[in-house]
C-alpha positions in Angstrom: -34.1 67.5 23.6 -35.5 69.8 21.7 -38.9 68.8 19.6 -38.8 69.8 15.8 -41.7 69.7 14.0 -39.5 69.6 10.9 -38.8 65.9 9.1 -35.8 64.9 8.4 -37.3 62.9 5.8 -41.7 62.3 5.1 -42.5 59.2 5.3 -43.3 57.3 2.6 -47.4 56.6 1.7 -47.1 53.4 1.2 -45.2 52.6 5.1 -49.7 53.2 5.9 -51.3 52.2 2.3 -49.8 48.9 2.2 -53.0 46.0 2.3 -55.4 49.2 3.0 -57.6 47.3 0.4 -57.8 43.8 2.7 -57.8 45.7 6.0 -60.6 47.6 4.6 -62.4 44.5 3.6 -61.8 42.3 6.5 -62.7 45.9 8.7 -66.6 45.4 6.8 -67.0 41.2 7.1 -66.3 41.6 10.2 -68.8 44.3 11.5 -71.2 42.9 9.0 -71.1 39.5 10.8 -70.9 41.1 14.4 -74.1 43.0 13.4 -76.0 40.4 12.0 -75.3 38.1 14.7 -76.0 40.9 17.1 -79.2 41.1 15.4 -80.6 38.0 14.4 -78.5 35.7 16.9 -78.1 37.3 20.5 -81.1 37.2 22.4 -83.9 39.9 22.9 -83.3 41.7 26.2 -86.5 41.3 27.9 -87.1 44.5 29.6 -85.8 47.3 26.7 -86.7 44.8 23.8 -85.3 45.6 20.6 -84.0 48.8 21.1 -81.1 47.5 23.5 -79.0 46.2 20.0 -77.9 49.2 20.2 -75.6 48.0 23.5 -73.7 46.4 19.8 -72.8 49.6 19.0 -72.4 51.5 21.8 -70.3 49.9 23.9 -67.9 49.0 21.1 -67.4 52.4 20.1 -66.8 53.7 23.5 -64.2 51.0 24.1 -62.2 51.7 21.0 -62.4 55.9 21.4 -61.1 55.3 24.7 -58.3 53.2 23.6 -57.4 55.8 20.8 -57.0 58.3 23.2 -54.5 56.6 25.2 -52.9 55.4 22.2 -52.7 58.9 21.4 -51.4 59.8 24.9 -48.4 56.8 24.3 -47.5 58.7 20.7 -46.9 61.7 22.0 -44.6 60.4 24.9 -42.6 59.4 22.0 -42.9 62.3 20.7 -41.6 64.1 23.7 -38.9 61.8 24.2 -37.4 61.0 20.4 -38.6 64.6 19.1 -39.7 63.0 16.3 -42.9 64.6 14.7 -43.6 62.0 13.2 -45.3 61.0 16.6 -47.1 64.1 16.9 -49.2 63.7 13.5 -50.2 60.2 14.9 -50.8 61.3 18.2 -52.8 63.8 16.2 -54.5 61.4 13.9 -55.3 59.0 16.8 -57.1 62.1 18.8 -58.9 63.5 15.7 -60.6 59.9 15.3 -61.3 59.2 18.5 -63.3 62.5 19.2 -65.2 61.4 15.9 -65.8 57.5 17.9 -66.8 59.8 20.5 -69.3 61.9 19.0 -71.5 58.5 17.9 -71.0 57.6 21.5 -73.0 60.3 22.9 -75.3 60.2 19.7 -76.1 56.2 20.6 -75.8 56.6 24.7 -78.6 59.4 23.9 -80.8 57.5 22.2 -80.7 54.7 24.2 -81.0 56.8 27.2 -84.4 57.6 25.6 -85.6 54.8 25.1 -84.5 53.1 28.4 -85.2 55.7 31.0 -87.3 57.9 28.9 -85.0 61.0 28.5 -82.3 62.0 26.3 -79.6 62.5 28.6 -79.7 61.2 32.6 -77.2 63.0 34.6 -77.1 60.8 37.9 -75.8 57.5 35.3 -71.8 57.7 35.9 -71.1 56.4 32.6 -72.6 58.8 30.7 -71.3 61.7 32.5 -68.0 60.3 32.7 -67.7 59.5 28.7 -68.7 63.1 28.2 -66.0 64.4 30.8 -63.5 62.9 29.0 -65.3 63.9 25.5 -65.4 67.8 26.2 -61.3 67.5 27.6 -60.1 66.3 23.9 -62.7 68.7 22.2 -60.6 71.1 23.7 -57.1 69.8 21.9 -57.5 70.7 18.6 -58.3 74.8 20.0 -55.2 74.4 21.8 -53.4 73.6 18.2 -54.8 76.1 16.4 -54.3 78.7 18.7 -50.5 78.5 19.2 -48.6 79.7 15.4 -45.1 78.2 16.3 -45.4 74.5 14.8 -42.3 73.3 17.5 -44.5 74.7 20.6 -47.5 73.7 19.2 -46.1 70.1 18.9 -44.5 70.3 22.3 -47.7 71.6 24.1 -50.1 69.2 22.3 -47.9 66.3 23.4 -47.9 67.5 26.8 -51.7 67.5 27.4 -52.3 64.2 24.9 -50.1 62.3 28.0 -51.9 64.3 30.7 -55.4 63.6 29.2 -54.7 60.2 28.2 -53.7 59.3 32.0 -56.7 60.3 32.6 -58.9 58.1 30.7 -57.8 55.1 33.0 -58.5 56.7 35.9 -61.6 58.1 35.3 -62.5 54.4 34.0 -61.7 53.0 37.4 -63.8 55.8 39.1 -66.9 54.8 37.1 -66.2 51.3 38.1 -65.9 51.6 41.7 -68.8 53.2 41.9 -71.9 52.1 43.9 -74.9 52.5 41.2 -74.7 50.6 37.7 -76.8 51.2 34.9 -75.1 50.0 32.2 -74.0 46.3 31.1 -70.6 45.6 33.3 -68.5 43.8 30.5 -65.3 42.6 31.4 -66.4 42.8 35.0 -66.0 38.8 35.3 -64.1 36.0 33.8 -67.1 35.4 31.3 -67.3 39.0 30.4 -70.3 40.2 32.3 -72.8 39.1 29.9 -74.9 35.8 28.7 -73.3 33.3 26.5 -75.4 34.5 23.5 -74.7 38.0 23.5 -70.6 37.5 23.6 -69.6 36.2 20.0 -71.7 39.5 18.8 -70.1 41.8 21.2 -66.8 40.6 21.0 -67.0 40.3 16.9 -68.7 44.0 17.1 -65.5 45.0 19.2 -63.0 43.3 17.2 -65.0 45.5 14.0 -64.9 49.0 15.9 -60.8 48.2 16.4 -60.3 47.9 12.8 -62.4 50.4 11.8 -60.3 52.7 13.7 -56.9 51.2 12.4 -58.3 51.2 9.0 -59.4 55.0 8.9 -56.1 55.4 11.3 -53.5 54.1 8.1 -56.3 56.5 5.8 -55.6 59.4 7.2 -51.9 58.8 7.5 -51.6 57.9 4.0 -53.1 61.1 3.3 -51.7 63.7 5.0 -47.9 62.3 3.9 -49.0 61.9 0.4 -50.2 65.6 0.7 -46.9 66.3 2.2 -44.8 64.1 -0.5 -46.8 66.6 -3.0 -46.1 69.4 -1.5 -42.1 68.4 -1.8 -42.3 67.6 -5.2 -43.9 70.9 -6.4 -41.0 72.9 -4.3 -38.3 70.9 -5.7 -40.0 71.9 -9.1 -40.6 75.0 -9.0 -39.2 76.5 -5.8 -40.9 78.1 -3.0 -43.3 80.4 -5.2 -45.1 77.2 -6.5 -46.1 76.7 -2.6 -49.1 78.5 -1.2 -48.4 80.2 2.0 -49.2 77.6 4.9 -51.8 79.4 7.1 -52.6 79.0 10.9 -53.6 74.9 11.4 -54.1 72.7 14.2 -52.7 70.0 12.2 -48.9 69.0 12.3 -46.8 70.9 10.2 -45.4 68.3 8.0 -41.5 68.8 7.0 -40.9 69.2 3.5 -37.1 68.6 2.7 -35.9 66.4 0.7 
């Protein structure tokens, strides 16, 4: 089946602004209360003090950028298999975030790198290394975009490396874990989650936060790239194709604007 980049219709901005407003709100109470407990209620780790709060953070954001790559991975299947490109600017959206999650990632694993073992960056720590594997792979995705001009082979190949690169991600996950040297909290490794009684309600609470942050900025971005779209209709249907500025080269989808 061949994969047009063309809508047969844009989808409506309200189909991803609906309840923005309370899934904005509940996204901050419940970050807000993760964080405070995280600071105030889990206990001080007694060998990196305070600076290990930032295990609230990290670890959360690493979680959820993974997932939104493999989420990402999942779109564009459907968007290989329906040729709907519809799929392809979530697939895209999903990507774009998650390389955003993934730069505060490396920012935080830095910084607590250097306050743990003293440098900014340890290359023997699996974790690390792995995150930034997979990091520098999507960084790559949006040059592949931008460099192919046909919008239907530039959805088509995009799609094809989102599933290859998103297969990945698991994998790569399971190598880290069966590894012999661990430096970093195990979570999920055992039934109660790895870690002391304490420190779960704040991770899990700080997790639960990072997931709708990303959904959040997900239905965000969506709402605005087919408003933008919706616009760009409208002003053809009023004044024809002259009242459209040309559409340069982009590694974003090329939305369809028929009616």
């Amino acid at each position: 089946m061949r994969c047009s980049t063309t809508w047969s219709r844009i989808e409506s901005p309200l189909l991803y602004g609906t309840r923005l407003r309370a899934l904005s709100i509940l996204t901050a109470v419940t970050l807000t209360a993760g964080f405070g407990l995280a600071f105030f209620y889990a206990p001080m780790d007694a060998d990196q003090g305070f600076m290990q709060k930032i295990f609230y953070v990290h670890v959360p954001l690493a979680i959820v950028a993974l997932c939104g790559f493999v989420f990402g991975g999942i779109m564009a299947i459907q968007h290989l298999r329906t040729g709907d490109a519809r799929y392809d600017l979530r697939s895209y959206v999903a990507i774009h975030l998650s390389l955003i999650l993934g730069a505060g990632v490396l920012v935080t694993g830095s910084i607590w790198a250097r306050a743990s073992w003293g440098h900014w960056w340890v290359w023997d720590e699996p974790t690390l290394v792995s995150f930034l594997v997979i990091f520098l792979l999507y960084a790559t995705y949006q040059p592949l975009r931008f460099s192919i001009e046909d919008p239907d082979r530039q959805a088509r190949y995009a799609s094809v490396f989102a599933i290859i690169a998103g297969a990945f991600v698991p994998l790569n996950f399971l190598a880290v874990r069966l590894a012999q040297a661990y430096t970093h909290p195990r979570v999920f490794a055992t039934t109660d989650g790895g870690l002391p009684a304490k420190m779960q309600l704040p991770f899990y609470l700080c997790l639960i936060g990072m997931a709708l942050l990303f959904a959040t900025l997900w239905k965000y971005e969506m709402a605005s790239k087919n408003t933008s779209a919706k616009l760009r209709s409208l002003r053809r249907k009023l004044g024809g194709d002259e009242a459209i500025a040309a559409r340069g080269r982009s590694a974003a989808p090329s939305l369809g604007t028929g009616s």
